[in-house]
C-alpha positions as CSV (number, residue, x, y, z in Angstrom):
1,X,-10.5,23.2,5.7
2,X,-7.8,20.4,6.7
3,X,-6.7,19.1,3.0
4,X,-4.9,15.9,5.6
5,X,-8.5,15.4,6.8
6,X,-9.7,16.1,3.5
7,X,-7.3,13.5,1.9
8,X,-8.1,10.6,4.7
9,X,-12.4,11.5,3.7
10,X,-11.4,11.0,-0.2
11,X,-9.9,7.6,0.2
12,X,-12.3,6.0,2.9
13,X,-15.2,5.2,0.9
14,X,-13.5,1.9,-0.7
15,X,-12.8,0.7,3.0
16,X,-15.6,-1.7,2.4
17,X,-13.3,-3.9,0.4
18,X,-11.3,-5.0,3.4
19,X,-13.9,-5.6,6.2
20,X,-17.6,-6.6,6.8
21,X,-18.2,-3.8,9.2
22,X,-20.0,-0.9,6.4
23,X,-21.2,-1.9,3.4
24,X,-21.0,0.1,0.1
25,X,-24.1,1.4,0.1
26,X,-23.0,2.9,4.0
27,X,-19.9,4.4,2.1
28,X,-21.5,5.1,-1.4
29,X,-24.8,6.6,-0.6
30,X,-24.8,8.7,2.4
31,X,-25.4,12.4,0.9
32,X,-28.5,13.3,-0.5
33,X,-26.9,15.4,-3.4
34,X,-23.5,14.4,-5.1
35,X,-22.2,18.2,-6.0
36,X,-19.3,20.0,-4.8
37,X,-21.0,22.0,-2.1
38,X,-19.1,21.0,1.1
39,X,-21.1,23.7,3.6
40,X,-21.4,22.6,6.6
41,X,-19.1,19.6,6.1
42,X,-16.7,18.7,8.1
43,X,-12.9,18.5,5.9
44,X,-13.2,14.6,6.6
45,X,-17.1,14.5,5.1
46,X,-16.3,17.2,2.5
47,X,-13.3,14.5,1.3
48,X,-15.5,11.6,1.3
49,X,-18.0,13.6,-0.8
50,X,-15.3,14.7,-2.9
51,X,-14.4,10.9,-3.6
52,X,-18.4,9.8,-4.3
53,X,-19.0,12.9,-6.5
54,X,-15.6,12.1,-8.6
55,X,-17.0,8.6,-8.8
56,X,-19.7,9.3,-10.4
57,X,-18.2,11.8,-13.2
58,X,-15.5,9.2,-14.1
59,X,-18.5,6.4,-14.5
60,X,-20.2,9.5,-16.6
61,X,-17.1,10.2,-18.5
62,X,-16.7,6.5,-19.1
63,X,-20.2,6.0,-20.5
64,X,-19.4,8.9,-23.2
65,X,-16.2,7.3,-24.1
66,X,-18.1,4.0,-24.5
67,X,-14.8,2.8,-22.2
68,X,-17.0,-0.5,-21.9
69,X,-17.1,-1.8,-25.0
70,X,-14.0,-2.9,-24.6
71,X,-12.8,-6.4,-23.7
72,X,-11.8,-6.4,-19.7
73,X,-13.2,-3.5,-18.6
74,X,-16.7,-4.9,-17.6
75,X,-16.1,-8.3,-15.5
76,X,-14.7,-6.2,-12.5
77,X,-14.3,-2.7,-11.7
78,X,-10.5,-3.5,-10.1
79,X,-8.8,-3.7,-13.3
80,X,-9.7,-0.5,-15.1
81,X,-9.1,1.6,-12.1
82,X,-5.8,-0.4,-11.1
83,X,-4.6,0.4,-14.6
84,X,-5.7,4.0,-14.0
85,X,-3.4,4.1,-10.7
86,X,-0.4,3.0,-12.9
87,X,-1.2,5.6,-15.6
88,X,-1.8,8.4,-13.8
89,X,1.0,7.7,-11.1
90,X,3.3,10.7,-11.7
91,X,0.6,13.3,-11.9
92,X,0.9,13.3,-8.6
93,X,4.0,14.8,-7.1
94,X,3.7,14.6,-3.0
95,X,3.7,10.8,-2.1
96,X,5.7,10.5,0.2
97,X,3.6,13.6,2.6
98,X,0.8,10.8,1.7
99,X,2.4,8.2,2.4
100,X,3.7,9.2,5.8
101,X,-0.5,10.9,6.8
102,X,-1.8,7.1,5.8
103,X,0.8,5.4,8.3
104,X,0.1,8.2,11.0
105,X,-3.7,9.1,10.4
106,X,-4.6,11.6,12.9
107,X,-7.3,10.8,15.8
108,X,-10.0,13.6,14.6
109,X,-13.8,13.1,15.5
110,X,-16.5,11.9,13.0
111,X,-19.3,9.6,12.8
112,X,-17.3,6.1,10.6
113,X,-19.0,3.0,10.9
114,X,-15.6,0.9,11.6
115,X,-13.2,0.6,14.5
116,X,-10.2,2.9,15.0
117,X,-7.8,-0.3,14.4
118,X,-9.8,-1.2,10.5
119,X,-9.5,2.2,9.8
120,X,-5.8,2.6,10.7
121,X,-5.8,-1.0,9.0
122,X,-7.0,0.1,5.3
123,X,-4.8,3.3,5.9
124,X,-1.8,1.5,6.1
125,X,-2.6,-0.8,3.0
126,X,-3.3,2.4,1.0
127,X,0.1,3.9,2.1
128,X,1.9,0.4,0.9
129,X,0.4,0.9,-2.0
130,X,1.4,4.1,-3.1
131,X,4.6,4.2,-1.8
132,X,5.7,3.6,-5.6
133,X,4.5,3.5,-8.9
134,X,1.8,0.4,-9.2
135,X,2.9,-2.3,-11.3
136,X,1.7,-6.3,-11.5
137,X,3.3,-7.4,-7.9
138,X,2.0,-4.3,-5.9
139,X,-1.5,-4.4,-7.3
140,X,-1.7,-8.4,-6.6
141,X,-0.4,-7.2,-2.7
142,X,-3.3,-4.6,-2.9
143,X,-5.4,-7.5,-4.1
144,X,-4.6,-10.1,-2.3
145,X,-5.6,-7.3,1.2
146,X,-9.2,-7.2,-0.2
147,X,-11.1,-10.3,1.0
148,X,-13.4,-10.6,-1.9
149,X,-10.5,-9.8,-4.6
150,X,-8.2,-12.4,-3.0
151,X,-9.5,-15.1,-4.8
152,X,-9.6,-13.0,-8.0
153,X,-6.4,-11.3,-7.9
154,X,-4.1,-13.6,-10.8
155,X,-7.5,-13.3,-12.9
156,X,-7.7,-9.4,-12.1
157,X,-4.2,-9.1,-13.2
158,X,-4.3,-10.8,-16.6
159,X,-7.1,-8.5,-17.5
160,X,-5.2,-5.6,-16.4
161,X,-2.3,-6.7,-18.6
162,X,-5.0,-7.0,-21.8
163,X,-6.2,-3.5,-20.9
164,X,-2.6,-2.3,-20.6
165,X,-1.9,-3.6,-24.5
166,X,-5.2,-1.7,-25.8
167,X,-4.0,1.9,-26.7
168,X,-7.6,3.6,-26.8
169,X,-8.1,2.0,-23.3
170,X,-4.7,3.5,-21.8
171,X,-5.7,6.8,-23.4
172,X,-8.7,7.0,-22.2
173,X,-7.8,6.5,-18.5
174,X,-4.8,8.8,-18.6
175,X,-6.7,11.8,-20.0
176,X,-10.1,10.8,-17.0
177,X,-8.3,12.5,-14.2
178,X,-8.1,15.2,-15.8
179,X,-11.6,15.5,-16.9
180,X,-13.3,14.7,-14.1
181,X,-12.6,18.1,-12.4
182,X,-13.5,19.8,-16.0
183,X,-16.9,20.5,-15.4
């Protein structure tokens, strides 16, 4: 299996934030079964399963936590998982080869939804992104790319700086990465 293609299929389902071309429930609820059976899968498809099925352990993981009791973590989904970028940042070690594969996705053949220049679009804004450590300015960027967080991005970052302040809250998204492939 291609782990670049596999990569590019984790990331794509949040796509839908930056273009009316696929909705969420086109990138959220295309497999029948969320497990981690990729047979017959292309890398790209196994990826974006990959992504769907880790969504849906987090949210599981959450629940158990009772993450949303707290104040901020309800109103929007951005801030939690913004604040969970920051935290969980230096787990991972190989940006830069990211980086680099988001700026120069290769052409590969698969049924998405979108045109070759959104696709190459949301790429790019990924890569920006991640090119270092999130903080307050480069999360409002990332915001202010996503057409329906635009509007939302100051209020997004407040709640992001309340979370940040709440211990239990931090702890709790530092330790979910590494739960979520606990199974």
């Amino acid at each position: 299996m291609d782990p670049d293609l596999f990569m590019l299929g984790v990331l794509l389902p949040d796509i839908r934030r930056i273009t009316d071309e696929i909705s969420r429930y086109e990138t959220h609820q295309i497999f029948k079964t969320l497990d981690l059976n990729f047979e017959d899968l292309s890398a790209f498809r196994a990826g974006w399963k990959f992504h769907l099925w880790c969504d849906m352990r987090r949210d599981e993981i959450l629940n158990k936590a009772d993450f949303y009791k707290f104040p901020y973590t309800t109103d929007h989904d951005a801030p939690p998982k913004l604040l969970e970028d920051e935290l969980v940042y230096e787990k991972y070690k190989n940006w830069e080869k990211l980086v680099l594969l988001l700026n120069n996705p290769p052409r590969f053949v698969d049924e998405i939804p979108v045109s070759r220049e959104t696709l190459e679009r949301y790429y790019a804004i990924i890569a920006k992104y991640f090119e270092k450590k999130p903080e307050d300015k480069s999360m409002k960027a990332f915001l202010f790319k996503q057409r329906k967080l635009r509007k939302k991005s100051d209020e997004i970052i407040d709640a992001i700086q309340k979370l940040r302040e709440n211990r239990k809250v931090t702890d709790i998204l530092f330790r979910i990465s590494g739960e979520i492939l606990r199974v």
